[in-house]
C-alpha positions in Angstrom: -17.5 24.6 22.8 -18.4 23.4 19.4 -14.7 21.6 19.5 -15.7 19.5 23.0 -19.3 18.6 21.0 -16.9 17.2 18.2 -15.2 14.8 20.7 -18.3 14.0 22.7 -20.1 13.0 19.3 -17.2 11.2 18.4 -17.0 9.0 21.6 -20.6 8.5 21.4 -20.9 7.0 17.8 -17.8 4.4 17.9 -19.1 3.4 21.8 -22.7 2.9 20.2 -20.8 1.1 17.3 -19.0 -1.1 19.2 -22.5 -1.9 20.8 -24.5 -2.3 17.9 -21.5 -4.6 16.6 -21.9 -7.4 19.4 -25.7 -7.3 18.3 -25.5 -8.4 15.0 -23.4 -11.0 13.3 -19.8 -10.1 13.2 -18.9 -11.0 9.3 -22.1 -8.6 8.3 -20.1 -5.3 9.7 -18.2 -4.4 6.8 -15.7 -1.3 5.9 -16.1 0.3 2.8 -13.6 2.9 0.8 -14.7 5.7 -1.6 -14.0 9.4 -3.4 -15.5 11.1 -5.5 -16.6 15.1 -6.8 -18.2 17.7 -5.1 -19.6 21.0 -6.4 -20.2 23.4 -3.4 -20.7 26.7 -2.7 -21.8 29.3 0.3 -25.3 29.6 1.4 -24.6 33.4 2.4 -26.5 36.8 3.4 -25.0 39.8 4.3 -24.9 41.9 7.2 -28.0 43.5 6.4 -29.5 39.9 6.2 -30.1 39.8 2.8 -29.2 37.0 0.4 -26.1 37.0 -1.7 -24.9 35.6 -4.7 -22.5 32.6 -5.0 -21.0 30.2 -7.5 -20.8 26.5 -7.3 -17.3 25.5 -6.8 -15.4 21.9 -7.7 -13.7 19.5 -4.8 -13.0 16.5 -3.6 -13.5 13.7 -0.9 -11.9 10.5 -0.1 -12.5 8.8 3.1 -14.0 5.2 4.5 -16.7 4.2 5.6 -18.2 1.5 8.7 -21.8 -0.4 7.6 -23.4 -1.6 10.8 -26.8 -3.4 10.3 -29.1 -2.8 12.5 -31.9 -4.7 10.7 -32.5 -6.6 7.8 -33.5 -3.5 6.0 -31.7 -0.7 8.0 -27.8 -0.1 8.6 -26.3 2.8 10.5 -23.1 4.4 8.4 -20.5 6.2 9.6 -16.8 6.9 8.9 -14.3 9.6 7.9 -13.7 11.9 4.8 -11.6 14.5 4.0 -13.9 16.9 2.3 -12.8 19.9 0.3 -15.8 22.8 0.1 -15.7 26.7 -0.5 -17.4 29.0 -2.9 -16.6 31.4 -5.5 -18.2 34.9 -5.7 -17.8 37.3 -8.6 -18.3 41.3 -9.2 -15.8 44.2 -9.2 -13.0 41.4 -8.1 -14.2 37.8 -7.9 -13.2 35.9 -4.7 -12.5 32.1 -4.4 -12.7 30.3 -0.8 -11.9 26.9 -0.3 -12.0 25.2 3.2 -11.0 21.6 3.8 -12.4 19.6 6.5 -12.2 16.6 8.5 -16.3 14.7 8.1 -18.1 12.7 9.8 -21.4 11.5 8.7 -24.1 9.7 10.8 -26.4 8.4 8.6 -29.9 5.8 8.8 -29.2 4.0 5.8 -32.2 1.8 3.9 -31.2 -1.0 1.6 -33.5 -2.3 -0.5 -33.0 -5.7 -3.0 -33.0 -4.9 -6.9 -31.3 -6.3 -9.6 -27.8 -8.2 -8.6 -27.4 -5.7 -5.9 -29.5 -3.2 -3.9 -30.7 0.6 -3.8 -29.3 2.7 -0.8 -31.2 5.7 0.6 -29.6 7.7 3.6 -29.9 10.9 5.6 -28.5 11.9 9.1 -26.3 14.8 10.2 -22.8 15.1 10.0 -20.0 16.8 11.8 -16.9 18.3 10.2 -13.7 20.1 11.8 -11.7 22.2 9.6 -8.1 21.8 9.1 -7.2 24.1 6.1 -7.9 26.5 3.3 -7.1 29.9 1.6 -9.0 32.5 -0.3 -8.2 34.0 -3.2 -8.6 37.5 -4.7 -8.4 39.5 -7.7 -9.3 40.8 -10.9 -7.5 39.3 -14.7 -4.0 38.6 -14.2 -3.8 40.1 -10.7 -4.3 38.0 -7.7 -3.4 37.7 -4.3 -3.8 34.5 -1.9 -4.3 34.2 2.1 -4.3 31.1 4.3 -7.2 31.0 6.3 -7.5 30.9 10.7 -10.0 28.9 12.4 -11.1 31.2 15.6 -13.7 31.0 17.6 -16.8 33.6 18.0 -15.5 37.5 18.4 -11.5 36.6 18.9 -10.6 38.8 16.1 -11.4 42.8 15.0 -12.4 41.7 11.7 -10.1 44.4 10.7 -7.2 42.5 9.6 -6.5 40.8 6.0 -6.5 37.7 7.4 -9.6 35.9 6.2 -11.6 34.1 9.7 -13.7 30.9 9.5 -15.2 28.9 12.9 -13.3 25.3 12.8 -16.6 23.4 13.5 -19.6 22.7 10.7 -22.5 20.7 11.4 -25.3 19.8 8.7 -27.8 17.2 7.3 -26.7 15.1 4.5 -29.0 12.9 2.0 -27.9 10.8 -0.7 -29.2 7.8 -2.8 -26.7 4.9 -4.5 -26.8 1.2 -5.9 -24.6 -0.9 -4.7 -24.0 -4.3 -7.1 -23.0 -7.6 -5.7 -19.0 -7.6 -6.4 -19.1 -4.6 -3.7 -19.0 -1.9 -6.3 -21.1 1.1 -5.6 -22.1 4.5 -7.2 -23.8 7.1 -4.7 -25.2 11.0 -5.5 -25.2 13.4 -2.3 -26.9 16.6 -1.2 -26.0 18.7 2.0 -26.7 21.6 3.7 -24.7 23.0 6.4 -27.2 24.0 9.8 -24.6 26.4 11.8 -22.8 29.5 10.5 -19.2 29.3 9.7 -18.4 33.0 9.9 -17.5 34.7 13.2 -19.1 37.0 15.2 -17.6 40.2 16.3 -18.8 41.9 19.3 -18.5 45.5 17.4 -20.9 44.6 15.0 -24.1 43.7 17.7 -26.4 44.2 14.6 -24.5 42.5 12.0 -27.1 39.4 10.7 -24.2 38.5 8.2 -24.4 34.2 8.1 -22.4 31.6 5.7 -23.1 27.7 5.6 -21.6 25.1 3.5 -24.0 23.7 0.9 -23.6 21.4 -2.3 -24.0 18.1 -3.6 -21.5 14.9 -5.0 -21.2 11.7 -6.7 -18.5 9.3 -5.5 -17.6 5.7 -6.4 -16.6 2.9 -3.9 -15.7 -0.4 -2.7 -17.2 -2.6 0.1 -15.0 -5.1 1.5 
């Protein structure tokens, strides 16, 4: 289900691109490139429902960006990243989780004149689709590494070593940036994931166990 939303939402921006495009003048839609750092880490609570600890942990993204204005002050931003996000947990063993997605934000983006350039501010959702990942266990010099699955809601026993993740993530991002005039831009993020990327099982009917991607980033870029 989640996977048919991901290709209905994707359909739906670049035909509402395309339409916006023919609005405005065609030399003001412009494609940017940027990367950057990310520190992220789970928003988590157990099966009882209470909150547990987690550790920021360092990735990466690298993707590009389409700027349509639909204003003189406001642009609509979308594009494509490949994001890497996870967390690290520590007690008797620590545990490290990194997950690697395909993102998409949609974002309301407000430029504002200052200096030789201008201030950005944007929020929207976005929609990601994992591709990748592993987690790793242990404790000092003894660890041990497993390739995640992607499954859907209650496909598995949860009984097996194999660590299980839903494919699909959907969230709200924020971030503020300057961009100057050569086409250079600097941009911090924040996001917090709004769906649960664990799976349910059906043998646990009380379990109120729940993880979502959260962090934040800085990235550089280019506008052409």
């Amino acid at each position: 289900m989640r996977e048919k939303l991901y290709i209905l939402t994707l359909a739906l921006v670049f035909t509402g691109s395309l339409a916006m495009a023919q609005c405005v003048e065609s030399e003001r839609v412009s494609i940017a490139v940027r990367s950057g750092a990310n520190l992220q880490k789970f928003d988590e609570r157990g099966s009882d429902g209470r909150i547990q600890k987690n550790y920021l942990l360092p990735g990466v993204h690298f993707g590009m960006n389409v700027n349509i204005p639909v204003s003189s002050d406001f642009h609509f931003q979308t594009g494509f990243l490949i994001v890497t996000k996870g967390s690290k947990s520590v007690g008797e063993t620590s545990t490290t989780t990194r997950l690697s997605y395909l993102e998409m934000p949609l974002d309301l983006v407000y430029k504002k004149p200052w200096g030789n350039g201008y201030i950005m501010l944007g929020f929207g959702p976005y929609v990601a689709r994992g591709f990748g990942g592993h987690v790793t266990t242990g404790s000092g010099a003894v660890e041990f590494s497993r390739d995640i699955k992607f499954t859907d809601p209650a496909k598995d026993d949860g009984l097996s070593w194999t660590p299980y993740f839903e494919r699909m993530d959907v969230g709200a991002n924020m971030f503020v940036g300057y961009m100057m005039s050569s086409g250079l831009f600097f941009q911090v993020n924040t996001q917090q994931g709004l769906v649960k990327i664990n799976p349910t099982y059906n043998q646990y009917p009380g379990d109120r166990s729940s993880i979502k991607n959260m962090g934040f980033g800085v990235s550089l870029g280019y506008k052409f």
